[in-house]
N, CA, C and O of each residue as an XYZ file, in Angstrom:
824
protein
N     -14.372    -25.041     -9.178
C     -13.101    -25.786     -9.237
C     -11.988    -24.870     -9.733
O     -12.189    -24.102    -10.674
N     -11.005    -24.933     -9.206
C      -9.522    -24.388     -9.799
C      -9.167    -24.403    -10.808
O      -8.844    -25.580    -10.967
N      -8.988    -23.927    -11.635
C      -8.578    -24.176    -13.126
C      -6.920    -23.316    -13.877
O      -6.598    -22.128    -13.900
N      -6.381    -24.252    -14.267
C      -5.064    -23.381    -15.015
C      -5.098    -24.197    -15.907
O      -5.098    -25.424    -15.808
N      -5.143    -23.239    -17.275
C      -5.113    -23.191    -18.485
C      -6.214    -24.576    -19.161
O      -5.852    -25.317    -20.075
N      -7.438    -24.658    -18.526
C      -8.669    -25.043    -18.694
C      -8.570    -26.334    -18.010
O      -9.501    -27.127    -18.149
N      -7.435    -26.684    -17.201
C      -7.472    -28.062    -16.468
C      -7.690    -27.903    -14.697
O      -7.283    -26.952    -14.029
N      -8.353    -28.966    -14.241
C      -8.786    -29.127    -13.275
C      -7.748    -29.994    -12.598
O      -7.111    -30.902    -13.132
N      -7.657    -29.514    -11.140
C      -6.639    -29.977    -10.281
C      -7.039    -30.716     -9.477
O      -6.175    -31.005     -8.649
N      -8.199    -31.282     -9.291
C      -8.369    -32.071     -8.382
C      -7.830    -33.723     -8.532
O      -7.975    -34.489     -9.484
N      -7.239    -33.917     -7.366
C      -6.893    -35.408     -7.878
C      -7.492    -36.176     -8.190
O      -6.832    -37.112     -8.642
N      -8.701    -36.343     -8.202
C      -9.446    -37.177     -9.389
C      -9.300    -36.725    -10.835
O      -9.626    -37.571    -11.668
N      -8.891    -35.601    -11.273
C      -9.127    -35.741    -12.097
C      -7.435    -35.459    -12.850
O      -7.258    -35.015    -13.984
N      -6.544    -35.782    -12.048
C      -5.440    -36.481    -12.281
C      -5.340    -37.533    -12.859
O      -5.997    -38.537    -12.583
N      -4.594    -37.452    -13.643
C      -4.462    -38.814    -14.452
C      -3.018    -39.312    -15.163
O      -2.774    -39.695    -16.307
N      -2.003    -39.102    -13.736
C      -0.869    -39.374    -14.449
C      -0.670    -40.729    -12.856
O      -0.843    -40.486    -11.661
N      -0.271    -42.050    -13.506
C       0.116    -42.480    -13.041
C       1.163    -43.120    -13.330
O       1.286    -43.812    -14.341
N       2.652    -42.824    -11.824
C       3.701    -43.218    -11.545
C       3.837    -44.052    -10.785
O       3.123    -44.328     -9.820
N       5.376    -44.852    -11.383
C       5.906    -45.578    -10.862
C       6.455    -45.597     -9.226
O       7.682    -45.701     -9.244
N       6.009    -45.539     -8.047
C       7.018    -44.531     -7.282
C       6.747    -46.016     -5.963
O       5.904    -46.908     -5.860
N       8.007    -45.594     -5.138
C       7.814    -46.738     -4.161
C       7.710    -45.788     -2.766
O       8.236    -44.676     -2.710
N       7.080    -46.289     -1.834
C       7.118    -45.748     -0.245
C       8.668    -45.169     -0.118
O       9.695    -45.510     -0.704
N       8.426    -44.195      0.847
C       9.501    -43.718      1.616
C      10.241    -44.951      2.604
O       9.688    -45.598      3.494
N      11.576    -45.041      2.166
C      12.012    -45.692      3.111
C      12.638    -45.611      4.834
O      13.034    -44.459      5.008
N      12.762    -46.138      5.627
C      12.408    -45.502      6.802
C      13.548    -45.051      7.153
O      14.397    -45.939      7.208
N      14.145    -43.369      7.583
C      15.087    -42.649      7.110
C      16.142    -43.684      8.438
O      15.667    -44.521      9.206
N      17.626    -43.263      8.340
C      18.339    -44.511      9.196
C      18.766    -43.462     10.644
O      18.317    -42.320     10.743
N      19.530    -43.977     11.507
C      20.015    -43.368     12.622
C      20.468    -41.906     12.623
O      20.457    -41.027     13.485
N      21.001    -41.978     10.935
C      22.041    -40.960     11.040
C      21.503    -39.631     10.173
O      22.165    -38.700      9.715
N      20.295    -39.841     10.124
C      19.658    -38.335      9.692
C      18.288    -38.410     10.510
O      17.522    -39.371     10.452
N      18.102    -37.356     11.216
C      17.202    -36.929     11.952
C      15.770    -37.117     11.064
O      15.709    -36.561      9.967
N      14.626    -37.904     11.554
C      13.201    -36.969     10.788
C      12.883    -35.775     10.550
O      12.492    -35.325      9.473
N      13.058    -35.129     11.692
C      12.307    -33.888     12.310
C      13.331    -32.486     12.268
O      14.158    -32.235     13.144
N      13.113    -31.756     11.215
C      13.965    -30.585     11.396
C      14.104    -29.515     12.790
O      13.256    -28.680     12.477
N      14.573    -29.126     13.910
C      14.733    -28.952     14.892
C      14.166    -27.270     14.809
O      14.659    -26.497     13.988
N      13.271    -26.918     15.596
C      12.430    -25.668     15.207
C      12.795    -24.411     16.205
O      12.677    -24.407     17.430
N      13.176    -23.560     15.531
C      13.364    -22.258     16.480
C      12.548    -21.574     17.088
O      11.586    -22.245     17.463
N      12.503    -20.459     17.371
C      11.774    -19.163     17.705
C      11.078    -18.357     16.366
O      11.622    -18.109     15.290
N       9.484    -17.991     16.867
C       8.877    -17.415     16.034
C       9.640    -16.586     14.884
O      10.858    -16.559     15.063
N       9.171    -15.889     13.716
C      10.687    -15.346     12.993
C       9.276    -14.439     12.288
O       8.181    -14.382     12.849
N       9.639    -13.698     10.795
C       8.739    -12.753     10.383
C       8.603    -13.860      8.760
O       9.372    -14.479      8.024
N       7.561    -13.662      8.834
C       6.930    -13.837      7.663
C       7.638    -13.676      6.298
O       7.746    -12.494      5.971
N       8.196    -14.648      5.338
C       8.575    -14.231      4.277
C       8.091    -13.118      3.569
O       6.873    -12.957      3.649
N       8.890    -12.094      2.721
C       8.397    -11.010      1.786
C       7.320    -11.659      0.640
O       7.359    -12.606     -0.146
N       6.557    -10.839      0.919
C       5.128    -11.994     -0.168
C       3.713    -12.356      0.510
O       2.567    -11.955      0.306
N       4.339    -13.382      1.496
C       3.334    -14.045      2.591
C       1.926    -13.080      3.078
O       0.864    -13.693      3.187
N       1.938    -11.875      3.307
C       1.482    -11.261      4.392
C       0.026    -10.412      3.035
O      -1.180    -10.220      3.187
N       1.224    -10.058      1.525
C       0.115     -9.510      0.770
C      -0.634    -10.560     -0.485
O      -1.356    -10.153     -1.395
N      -0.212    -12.063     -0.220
C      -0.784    -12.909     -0.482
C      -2.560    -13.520      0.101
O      -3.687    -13.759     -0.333
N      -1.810    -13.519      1.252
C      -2.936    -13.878      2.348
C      -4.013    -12.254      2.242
O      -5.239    -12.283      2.346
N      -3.440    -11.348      2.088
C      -4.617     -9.905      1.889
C      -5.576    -10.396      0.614
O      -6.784    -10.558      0.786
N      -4.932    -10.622     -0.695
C      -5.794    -11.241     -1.292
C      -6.355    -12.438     -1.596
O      -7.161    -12.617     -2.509
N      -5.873    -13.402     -0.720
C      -6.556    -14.751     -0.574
C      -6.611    -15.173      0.584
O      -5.853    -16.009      1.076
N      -7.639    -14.550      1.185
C      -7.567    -14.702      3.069
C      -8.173    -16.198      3.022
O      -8.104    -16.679      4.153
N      -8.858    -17.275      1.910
C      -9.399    -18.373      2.240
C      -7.942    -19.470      2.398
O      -7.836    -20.440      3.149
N      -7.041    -18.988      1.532
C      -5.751    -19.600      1.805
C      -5.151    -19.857      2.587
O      -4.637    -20.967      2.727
N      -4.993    -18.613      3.575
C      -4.266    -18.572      4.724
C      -4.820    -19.054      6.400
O      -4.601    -18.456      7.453
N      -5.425    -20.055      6.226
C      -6.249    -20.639      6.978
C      -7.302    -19.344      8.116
O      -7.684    -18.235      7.742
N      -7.474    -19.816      9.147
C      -8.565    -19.188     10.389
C      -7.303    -19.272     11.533
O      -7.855    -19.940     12.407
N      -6.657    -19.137     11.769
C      -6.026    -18.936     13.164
C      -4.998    -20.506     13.535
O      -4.447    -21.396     12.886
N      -5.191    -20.129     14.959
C      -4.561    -21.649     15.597
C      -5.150    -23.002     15.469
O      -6.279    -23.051     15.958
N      -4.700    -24.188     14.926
C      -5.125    -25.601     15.067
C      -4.443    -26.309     15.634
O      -3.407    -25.837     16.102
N      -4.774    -27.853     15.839
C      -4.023    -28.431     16.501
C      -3.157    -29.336     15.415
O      -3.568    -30.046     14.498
N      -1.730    -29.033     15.881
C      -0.988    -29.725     14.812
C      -0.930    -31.117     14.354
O      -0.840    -31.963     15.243
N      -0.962    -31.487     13.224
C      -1.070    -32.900     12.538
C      -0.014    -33.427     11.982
O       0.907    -32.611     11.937
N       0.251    -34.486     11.523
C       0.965    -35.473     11.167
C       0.239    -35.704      9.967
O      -0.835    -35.107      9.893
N       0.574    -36.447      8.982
C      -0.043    -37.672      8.172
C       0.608    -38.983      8.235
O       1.794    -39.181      8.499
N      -0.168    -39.740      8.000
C       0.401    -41.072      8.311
C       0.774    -41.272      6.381
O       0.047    -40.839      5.487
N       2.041    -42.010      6.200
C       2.632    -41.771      5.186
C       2.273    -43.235      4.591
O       3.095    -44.117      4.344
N       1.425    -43.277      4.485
C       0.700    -44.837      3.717
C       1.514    -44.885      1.827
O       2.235    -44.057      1.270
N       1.109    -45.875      1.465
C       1.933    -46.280     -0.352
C       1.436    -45.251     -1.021
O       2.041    -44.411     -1.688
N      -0.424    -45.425     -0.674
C      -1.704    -44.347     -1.009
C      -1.303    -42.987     -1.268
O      -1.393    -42.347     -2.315
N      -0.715    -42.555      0.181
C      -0.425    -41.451      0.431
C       0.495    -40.555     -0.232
O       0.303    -39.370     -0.504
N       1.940    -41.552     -0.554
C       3.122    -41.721     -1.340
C       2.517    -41.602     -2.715
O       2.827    -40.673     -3.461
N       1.886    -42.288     -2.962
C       1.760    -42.035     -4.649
C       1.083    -40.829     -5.092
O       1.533    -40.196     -6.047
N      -0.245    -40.364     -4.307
C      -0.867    -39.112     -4.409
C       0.207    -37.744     -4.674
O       0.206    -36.914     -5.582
N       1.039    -37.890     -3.563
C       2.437    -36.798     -3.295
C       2.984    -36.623     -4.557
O       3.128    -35.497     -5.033
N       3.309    -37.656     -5.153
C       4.330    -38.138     -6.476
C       3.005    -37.180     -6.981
O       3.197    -36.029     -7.374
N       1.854    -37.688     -6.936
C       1.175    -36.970     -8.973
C       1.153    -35.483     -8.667
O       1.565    -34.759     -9.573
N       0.782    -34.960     -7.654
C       0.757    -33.647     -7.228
C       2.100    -33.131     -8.110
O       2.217    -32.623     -9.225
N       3.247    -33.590     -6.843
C       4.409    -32.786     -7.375
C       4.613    -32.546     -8.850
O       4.720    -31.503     -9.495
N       4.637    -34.004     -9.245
C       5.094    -34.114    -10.824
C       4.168    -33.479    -11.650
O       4.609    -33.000    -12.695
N       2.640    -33.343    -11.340
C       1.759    -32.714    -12.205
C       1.957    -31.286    -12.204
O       1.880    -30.677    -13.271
N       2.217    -30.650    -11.063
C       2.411    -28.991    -10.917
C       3.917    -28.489    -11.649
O       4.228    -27.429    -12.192
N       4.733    -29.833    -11.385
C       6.005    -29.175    -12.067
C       6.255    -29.076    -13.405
O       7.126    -28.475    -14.034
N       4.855    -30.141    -13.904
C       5.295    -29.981    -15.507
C       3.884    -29.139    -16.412
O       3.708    -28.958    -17.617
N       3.220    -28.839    -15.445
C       2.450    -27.798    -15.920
C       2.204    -26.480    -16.021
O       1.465    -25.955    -16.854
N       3.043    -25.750    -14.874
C       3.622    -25.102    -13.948
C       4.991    -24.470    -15.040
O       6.087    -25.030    -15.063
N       4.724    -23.458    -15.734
C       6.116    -22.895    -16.736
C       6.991    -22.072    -15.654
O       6.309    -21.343    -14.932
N       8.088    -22.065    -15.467
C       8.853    -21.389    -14.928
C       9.221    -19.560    -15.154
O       9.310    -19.156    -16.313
N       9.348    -18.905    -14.387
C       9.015    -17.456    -14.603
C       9.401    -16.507    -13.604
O       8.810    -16.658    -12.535
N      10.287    -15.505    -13.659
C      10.083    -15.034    -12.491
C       9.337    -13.853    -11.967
O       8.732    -13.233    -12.842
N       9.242    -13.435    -10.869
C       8.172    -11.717    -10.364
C       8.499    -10.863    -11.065
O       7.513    -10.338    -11.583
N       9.426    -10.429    -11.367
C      10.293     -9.467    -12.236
C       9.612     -9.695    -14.068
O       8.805     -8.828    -14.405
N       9.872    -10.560    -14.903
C       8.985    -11.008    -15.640
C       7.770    -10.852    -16.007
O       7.288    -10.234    -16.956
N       6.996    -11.873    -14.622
C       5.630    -12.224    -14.533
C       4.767    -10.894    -14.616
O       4.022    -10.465    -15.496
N       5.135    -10.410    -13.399
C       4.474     -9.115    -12.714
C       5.175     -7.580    -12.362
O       4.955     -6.529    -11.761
N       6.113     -8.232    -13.144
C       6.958     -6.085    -13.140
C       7.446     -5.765    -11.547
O       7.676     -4.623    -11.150
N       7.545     -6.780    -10.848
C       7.849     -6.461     -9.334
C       8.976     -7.478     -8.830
O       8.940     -8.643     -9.226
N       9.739     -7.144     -8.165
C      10.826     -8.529     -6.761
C       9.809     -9.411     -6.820
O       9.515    -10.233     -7.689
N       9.407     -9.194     -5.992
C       8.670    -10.548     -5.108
C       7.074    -10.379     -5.319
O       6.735     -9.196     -5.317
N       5.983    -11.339     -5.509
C       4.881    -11.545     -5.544
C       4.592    -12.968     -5.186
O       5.446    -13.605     -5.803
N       3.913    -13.728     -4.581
C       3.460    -14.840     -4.165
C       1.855    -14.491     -4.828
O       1.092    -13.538     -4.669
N       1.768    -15.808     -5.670
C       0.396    -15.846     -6.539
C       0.083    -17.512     -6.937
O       1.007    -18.259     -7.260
N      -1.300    -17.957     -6.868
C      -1.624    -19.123     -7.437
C      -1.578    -18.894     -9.010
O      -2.335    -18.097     -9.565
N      -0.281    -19.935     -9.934
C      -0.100    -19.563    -10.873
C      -1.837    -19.669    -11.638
O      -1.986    -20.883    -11.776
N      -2.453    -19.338    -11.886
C      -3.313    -19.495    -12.710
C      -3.619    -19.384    -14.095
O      -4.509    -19.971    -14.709
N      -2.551    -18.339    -14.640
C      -2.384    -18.633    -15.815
C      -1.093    -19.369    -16.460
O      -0.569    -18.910    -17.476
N      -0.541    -20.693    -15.730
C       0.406    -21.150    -16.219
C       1.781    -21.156    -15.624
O       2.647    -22.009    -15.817
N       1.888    -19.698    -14.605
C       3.528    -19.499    -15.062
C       3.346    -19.007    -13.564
O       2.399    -18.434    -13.025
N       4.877    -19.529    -12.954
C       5.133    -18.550    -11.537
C       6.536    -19.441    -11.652
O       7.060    -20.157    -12.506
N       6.913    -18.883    -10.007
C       8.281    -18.907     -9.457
C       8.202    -20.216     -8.153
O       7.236    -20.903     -7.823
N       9.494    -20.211     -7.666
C       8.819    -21.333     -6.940
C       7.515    -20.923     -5.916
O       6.472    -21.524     -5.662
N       8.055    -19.636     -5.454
C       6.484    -20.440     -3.915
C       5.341    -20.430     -4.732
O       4.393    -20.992     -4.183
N       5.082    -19.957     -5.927
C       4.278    -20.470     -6.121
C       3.642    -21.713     -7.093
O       2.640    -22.065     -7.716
N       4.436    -21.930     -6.882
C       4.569    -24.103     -7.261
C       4.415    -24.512     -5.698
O       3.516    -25.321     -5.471
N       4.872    -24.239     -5.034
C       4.115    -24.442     -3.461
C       3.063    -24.078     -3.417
O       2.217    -24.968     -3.322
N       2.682    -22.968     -3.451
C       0.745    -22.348     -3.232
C       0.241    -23.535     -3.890
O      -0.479    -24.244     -3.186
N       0.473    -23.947     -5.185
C      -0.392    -24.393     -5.679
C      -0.704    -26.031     -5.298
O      -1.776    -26.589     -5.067
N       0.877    -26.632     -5.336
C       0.568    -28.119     -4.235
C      -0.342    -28.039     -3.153
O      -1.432    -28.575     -2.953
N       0.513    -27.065     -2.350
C      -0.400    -27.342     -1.038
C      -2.098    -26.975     -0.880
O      -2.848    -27.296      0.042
N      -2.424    -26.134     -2.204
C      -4.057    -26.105     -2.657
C      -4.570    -27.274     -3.082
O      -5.673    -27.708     -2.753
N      -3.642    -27.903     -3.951
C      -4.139    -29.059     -4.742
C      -4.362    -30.306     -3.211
O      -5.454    -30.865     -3.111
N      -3.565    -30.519     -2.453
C      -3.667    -31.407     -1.325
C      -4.407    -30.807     -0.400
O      -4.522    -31.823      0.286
N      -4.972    -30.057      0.163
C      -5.736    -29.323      1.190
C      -7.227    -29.918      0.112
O      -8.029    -30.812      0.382
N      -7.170    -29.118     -1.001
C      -8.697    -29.472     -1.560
C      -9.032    -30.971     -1.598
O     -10.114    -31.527     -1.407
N      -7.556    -31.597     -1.957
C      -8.080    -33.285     -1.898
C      -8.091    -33.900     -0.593
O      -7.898    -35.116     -0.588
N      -8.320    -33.185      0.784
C      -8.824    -33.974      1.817
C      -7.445    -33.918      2.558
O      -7.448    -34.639      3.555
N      -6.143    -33.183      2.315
C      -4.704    -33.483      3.586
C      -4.686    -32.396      4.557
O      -4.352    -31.285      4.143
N      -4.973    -32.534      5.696
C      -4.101    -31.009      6.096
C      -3.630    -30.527      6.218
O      -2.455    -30.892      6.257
N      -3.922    -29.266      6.404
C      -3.198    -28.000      6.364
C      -1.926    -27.849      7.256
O      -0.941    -27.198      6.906
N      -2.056    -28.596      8.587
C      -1.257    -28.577      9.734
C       0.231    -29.419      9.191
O       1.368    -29.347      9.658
N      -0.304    -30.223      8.021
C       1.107    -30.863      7.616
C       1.635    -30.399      6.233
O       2.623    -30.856      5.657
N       0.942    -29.572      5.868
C       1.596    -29.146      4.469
C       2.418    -28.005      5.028
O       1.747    -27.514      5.936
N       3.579    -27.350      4.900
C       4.388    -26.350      5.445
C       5.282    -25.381      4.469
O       6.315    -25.891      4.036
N       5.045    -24.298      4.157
C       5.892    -23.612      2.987
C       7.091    -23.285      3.982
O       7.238    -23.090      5.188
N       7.689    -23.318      3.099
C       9.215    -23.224      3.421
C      10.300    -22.292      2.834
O      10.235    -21.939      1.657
N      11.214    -21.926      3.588
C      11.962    -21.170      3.118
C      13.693    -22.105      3.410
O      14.313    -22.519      4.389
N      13.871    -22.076      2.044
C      15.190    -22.813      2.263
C      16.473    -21.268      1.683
O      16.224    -20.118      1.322
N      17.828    -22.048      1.859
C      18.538    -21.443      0.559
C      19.169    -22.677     -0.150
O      19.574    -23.667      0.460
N      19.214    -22.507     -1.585
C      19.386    -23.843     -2.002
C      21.173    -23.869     -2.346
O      21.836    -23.077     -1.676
N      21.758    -24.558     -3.133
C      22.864    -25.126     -3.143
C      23.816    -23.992     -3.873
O      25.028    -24.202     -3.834
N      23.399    -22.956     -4.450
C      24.113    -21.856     -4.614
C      23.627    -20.511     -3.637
O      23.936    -19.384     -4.024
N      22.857    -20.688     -2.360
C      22.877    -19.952     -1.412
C      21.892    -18.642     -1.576
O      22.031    -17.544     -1.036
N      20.926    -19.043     -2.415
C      20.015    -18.592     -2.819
C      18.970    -18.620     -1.816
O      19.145    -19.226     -0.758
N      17.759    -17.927     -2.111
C      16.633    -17.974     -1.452
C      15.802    -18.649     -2.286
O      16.060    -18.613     -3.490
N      14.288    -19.626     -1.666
C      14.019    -20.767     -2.282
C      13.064    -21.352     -1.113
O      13.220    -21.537      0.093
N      11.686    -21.617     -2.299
C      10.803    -21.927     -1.353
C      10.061    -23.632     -1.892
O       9.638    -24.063     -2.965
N      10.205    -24.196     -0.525
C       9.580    -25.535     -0.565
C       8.341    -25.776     -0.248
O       7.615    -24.798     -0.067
N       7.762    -27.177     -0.094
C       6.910    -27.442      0.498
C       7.220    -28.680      1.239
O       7.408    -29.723      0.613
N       7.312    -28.631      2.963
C       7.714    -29.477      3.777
C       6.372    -30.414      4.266
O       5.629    -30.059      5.181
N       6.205    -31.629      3.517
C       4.947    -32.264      3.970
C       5.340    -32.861      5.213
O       6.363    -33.538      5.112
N       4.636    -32.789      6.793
C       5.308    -33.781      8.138
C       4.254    -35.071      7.989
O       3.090    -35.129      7.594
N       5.337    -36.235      8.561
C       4.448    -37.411      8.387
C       4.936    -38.106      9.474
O       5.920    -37.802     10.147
N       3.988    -39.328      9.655
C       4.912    -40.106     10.705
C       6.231    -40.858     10.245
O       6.861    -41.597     11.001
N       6.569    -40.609      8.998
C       8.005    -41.480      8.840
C       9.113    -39.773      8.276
O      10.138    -39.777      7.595
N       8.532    -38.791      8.761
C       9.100    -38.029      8.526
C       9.285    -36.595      7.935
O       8.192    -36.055      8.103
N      10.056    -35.791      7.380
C       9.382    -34.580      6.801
C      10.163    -34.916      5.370
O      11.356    -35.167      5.199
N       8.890    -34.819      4.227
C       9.618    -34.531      3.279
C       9.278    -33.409      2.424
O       8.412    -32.629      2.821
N      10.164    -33.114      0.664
C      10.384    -31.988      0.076
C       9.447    -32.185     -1.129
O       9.673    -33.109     -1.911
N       8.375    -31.331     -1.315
C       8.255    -31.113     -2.470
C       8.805    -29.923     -2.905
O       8.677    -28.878     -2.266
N       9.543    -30.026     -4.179
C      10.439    -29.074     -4.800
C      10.116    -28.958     -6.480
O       9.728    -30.007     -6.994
N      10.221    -28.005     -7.193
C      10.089    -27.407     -8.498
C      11.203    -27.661     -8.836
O      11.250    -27.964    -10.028
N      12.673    -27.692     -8.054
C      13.817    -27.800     -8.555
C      14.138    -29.489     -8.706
O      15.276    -29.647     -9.148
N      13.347    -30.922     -8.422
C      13.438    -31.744     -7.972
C      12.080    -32.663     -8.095
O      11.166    -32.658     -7.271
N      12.138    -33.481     -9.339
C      11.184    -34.596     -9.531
C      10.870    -35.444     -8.614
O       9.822    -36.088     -8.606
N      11.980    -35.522     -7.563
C      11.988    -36.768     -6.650
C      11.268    -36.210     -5.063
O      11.747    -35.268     -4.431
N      10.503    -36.708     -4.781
C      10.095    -36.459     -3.270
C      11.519    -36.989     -2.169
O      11.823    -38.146     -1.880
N      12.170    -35.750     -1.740
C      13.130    -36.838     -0.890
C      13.190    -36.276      0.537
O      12.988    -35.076      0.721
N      13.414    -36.960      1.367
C      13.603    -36.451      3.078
C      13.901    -35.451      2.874
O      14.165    -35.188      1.701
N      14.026    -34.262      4.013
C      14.399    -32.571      4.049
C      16.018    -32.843      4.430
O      16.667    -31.805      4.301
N      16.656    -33.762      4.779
C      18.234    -34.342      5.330
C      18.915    -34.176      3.483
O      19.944    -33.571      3.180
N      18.113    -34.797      2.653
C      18.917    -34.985      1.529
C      18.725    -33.961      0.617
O      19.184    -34.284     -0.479
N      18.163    -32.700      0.631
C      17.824    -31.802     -0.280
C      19.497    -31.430     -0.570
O      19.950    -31.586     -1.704
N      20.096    -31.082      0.207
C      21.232    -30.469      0.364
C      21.045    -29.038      0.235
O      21.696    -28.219     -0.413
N      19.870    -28.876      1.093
C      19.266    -26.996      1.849
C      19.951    -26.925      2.706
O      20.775    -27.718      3.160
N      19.550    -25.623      3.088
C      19.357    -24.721      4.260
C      18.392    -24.490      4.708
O      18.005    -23.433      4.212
N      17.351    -25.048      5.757
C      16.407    -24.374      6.148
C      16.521    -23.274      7.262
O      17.009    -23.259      8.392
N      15.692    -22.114      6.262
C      15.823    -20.685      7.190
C      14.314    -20.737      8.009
O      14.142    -20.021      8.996
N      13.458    -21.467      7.607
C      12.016    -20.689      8.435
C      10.822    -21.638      7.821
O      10.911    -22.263      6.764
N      10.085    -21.625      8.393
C       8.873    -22.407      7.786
C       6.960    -22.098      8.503
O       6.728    -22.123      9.711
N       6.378    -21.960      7.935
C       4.918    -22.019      8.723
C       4.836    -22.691     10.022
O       5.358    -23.803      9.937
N       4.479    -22.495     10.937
C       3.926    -23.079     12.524
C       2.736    -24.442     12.153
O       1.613    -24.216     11.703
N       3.173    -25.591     12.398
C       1.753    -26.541     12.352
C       0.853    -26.134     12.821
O      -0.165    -26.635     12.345
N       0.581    -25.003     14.017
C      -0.353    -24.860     15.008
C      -0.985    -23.357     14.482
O      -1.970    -22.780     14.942
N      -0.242    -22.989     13.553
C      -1.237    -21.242     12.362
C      -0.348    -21.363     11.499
O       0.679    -21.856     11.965
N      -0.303    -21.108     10.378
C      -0.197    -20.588      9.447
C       0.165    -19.639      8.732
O       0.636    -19.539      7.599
N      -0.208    -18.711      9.810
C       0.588    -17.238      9.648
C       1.531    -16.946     10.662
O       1.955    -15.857     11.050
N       1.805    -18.174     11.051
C       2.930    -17.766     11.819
C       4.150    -18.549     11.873
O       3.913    -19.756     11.915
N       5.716    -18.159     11.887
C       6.442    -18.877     10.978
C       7.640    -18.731     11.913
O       7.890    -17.585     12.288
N       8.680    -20.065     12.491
C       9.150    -20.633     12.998
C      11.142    -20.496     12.109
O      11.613    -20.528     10.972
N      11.533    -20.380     13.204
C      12.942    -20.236     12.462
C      13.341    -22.144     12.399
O      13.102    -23.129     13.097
N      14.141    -21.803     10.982
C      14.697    -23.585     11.634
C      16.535    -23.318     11.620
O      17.152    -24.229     11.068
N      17.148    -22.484     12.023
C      18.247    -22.393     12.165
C      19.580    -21.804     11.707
O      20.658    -21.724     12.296
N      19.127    -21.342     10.264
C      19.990    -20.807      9.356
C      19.716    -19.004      9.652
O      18.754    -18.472      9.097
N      20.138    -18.628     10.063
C      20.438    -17.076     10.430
C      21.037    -16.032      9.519
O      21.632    -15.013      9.871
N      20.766    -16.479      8.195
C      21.352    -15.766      7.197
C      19.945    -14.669      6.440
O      19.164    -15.483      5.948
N      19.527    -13.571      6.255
C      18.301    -13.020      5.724
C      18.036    -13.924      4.473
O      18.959    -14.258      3.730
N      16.604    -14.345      4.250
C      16.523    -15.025      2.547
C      15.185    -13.700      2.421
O      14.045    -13.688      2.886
N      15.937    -12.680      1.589
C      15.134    -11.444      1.324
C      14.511    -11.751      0.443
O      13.345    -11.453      0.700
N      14.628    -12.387     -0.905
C      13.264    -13.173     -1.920
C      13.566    -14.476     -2.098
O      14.722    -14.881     -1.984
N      12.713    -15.132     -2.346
C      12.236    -16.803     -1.826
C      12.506    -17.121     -3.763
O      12.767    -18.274     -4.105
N      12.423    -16.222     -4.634
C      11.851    -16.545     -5.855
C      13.004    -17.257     -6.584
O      14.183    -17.082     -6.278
N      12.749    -17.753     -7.184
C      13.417    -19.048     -8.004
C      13.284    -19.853     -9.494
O      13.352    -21.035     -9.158
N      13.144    -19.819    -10.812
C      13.366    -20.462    -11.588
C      13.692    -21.784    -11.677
O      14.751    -22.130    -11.154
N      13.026    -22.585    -12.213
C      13.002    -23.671    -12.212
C      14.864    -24.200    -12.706
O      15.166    -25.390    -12.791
């Protein structure tokens, strides 16, 4: 089992329960579906992440998934996020590891954002979601920064888990930029979503 700082991540053995209500069903005037470009390169990080955790970075091509966004489903999302963000110390590569950029499962406590992403989308892959709908992301956030999410797709839509952001909310209301994101169909391969600006490190402070 996974362990940071002698606790176990599996959602059973979660034990924070929130208040949280279903996603409501987004209206006319914001799209579900973020509109997907042409293949793009791999965030800085991605490529020597996956060298040392090749079980992470899945096996190749699948066929892309959805989740169906049940109350169930909704509330699981909520303990994830909220459990990683408040366990999860804020830190950056520079700091952590004497380097820019590093992508790492925080394990002893402390990382930057993507990896408050690595670690959601471990914590939900191990509890039974797939992989095809969990999506790291590369945004820039509201001071034009570089900044990495986790875009869960569902049938009522795509939403944000964020380190910067307690609230699970549609990818319409983050008030991002999405520059790029993982392919539903691999993993290692990563899709522009429109913003044409370089996001040269993803890393971020809470």
């Amino acid at each position: 089992m996974f362990n940071i700082r002698g606790q176990g991540l599996r959602l059973a053995a979660i034990a924070i329960l929130l208040t949280v209500n279903a996603p409501a069903h987004a209206g006319d005037e914001h799209p579900l579906y973020a509109s997907l470009g042409d293949t793009t390169r791999a965030p800085i990080g991605w490529i020597d992440f996956c060298n040392d955790n090749p079980t992470e970075c899945g096996n190749g091509a699948s066929q892309p998934r959805d989740i169906v966004m049940s109350q169930a489903a909704w509330r699981d999302l909520n303990k994830v996020n909220h459990w990683v963000n408040e366990n999860v110390k804020p830190m950056t590569d520079m700091d952590h590891w004497g380097v820019i950029e590093k992508w790492s499962l925080p394990t002893d406590g402390y990382g930057d954002c993507e990896d408050y992403v690595l670690l959601k989308r471990k914590m939900l892959i191990d509890a039974g979601w797939p992989r095809e709908a969990l999506l790291i992301t590369v945004v820039r956030d509201r001071k034009g920064e570089g900044h990495a999410v986790l875009t869960v797709k569902s049938d009522k839509g795509e939403f944000i888990l964020d380190n910067q952001n307690e609230s699970i909310v549609s990818w319409t209301d983050t008030g991002y930029r999405f520059v790029k994101r993982q392919s539903q169909g691999d993993p290692n391969v990563w899709v522009s979503l429109g913003d044409g600006r370089p996001a040269v490190a993803t890393a971020s402070a809470k």
